[in-house]
C-alpha positions as CSV (number, residue, x, y, z in Angstrom):
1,X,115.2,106.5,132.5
2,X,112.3,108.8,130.9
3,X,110.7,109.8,134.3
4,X,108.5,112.2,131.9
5,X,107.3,110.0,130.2
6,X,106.2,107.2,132.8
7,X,104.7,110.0,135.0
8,X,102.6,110.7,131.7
9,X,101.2,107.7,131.5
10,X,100.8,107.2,135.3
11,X,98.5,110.6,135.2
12,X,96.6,109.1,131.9
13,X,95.7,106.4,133.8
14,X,95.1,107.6,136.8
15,X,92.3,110.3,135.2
16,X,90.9,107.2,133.6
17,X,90.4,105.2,137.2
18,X,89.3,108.5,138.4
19,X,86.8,108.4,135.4
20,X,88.2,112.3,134.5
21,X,88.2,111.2,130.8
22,X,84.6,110.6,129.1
23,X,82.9,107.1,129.3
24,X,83.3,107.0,125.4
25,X,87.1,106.8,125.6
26,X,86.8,103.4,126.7
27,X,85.8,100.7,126.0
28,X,86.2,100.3,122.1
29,X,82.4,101.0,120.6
30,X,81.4,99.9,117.2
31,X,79.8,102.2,115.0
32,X,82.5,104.7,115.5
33,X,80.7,107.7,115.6
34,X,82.6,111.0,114.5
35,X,81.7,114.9,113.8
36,X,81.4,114.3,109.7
37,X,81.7,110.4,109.5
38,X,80.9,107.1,111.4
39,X,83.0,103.8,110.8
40,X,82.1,100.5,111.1
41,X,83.9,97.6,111.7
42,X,83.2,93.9,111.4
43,X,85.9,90.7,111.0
44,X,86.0,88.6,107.7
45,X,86.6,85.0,107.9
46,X,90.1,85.3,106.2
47,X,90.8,87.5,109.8
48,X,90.8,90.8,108.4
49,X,88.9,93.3,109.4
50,X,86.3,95.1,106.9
51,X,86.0,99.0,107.4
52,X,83.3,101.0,106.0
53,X,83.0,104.5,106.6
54,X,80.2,106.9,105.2
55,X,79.6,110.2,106.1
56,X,76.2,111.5,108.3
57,X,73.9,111.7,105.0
58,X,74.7,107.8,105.0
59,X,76.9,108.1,101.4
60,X,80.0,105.7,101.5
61,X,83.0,107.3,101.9
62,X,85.4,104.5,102.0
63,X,84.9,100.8,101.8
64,X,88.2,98.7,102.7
65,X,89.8,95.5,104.1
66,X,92.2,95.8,106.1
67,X,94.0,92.6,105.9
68,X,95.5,90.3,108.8
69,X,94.6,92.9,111.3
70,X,92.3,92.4,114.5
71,X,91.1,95.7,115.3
72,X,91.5,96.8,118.7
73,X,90.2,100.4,119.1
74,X,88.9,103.3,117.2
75,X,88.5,107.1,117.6
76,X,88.0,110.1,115.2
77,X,90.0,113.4,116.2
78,X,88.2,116.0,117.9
79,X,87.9,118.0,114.7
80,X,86.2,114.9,113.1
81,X,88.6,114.7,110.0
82,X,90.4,111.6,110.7
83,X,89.7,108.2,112.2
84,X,92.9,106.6,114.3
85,X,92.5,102.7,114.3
86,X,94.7,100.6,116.1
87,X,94.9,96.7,115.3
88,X,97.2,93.6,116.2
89,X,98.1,90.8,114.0
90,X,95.1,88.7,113.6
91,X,97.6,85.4,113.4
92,X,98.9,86.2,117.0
93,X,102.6,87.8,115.2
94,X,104.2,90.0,117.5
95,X,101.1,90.1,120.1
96,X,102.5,93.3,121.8
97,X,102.8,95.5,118.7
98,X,100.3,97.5,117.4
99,X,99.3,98.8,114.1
100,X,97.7,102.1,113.6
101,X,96.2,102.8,110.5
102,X,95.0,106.1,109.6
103,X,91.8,107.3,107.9
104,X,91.1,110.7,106.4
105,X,88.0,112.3,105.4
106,X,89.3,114.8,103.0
107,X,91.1,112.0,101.5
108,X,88.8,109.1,101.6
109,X,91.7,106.5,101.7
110,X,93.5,105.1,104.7
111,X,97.2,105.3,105.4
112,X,99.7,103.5,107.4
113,X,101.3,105.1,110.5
114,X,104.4,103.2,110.0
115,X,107.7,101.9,112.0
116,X,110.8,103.4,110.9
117,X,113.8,104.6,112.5
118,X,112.6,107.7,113.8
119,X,109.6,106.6,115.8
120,X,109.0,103.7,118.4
121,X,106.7,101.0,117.6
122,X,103.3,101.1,119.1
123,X,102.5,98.8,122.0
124,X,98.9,99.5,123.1
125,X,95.7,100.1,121.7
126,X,94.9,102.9,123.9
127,X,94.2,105.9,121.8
128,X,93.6,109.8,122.8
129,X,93.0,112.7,121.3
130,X,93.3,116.4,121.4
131,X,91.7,119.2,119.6
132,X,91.8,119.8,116.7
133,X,93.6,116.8,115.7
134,X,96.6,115.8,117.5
135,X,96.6,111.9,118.6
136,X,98.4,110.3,121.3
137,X,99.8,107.1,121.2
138,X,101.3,104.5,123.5
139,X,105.0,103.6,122.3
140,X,108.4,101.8,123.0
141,X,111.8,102.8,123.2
142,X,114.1,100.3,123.5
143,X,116.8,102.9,124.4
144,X,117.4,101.4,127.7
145,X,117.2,97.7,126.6
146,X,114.2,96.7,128.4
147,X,112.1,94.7,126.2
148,X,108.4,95.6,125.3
149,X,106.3,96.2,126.7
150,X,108.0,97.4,129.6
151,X,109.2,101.0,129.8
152,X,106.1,102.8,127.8
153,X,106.2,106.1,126.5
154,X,103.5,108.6,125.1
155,X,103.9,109.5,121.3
156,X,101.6,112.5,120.1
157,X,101.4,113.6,116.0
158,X,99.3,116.2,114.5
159,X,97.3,114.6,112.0
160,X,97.1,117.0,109.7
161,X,100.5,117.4,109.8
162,X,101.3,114.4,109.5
163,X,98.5,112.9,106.9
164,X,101.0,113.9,103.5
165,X,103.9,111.8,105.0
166,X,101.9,108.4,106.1
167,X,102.5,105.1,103.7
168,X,99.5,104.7,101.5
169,X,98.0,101.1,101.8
């Protein structure tokens, strides 16, 4: 058993009972209000959700569907140069995966923090951040066979690290 990794997320939530992390961490707000940017977010009849994002002088930086996807929280990194989303299925597949899609200003274009082999799937929508732009993520291993979402464990990745290897939607 990961006793690291569960006493991380017991402290995470325990600072958020104790209201030690800011008011704006939670709940999900819409406009998403960032450093450079501010997103908005708003569900299409089809169930997608439709992002637009434009920068503080009010210029459109990115207009974008993002389809089958019910978005569930929001949050730019500290620096302000990319926007973490996390969604679920918007048809009710898989209701204890997440989807995180990421958006970056430099780049205007969102990109897909994907599953793959080397990286659990995400199972909240809980989202923090550190400065400048590392992000921290709720995933699952299935190392010990529990099933999901059982046995949680805390992912983190430097955006802009990370940013040139994400799938392009």
């Amino acid at each position: 058993m990961r006793t690291s990794s569960i006493l991380g997320i017991t402290a995470l939530l325990f600072l958020a009972a104790c209201g030690a992390l800011l008011a704006e961490d939670f709940p999900f707000e819409n406009p998403v209000a960032g450093k450079e940017a501010k997103a908005t977010f708003t569900t299409n009849s089809d169930g997608a959700t439709a992002v637009q994002v434009s920068d503080n002088h009010g210029a459109a930086l990115l207009q974008q569907d993002l389809p089958k996807q019910a978005v569930q929280s929001a949050r730019w990194t500290e620096d302000g140069k990319f926007l973490v989303i996390t969604s679920r299925n918007s048809e009710g597949h898989s209701p204890w995966r997440c989807t995180v899609d990421v958006f970056s200003v430099d780049a205007r274009e969102i990109r897909l923090l994907s599953d793959d082999k080397k990286r659990p799937p995400f199972i909240s929508s809980d989202i923090w951040c550190q400065a400048p732009d590392t992000v921290i993520l709720v995933g699952h291993t299935f190392s010990p066979k529990i099933p999901a979402p059982d046995y949680p464990i805390l992912v983190r990745y430097q955006m802009s690290k990370r940013w040139p290897q994400l799938k392009k939607l």
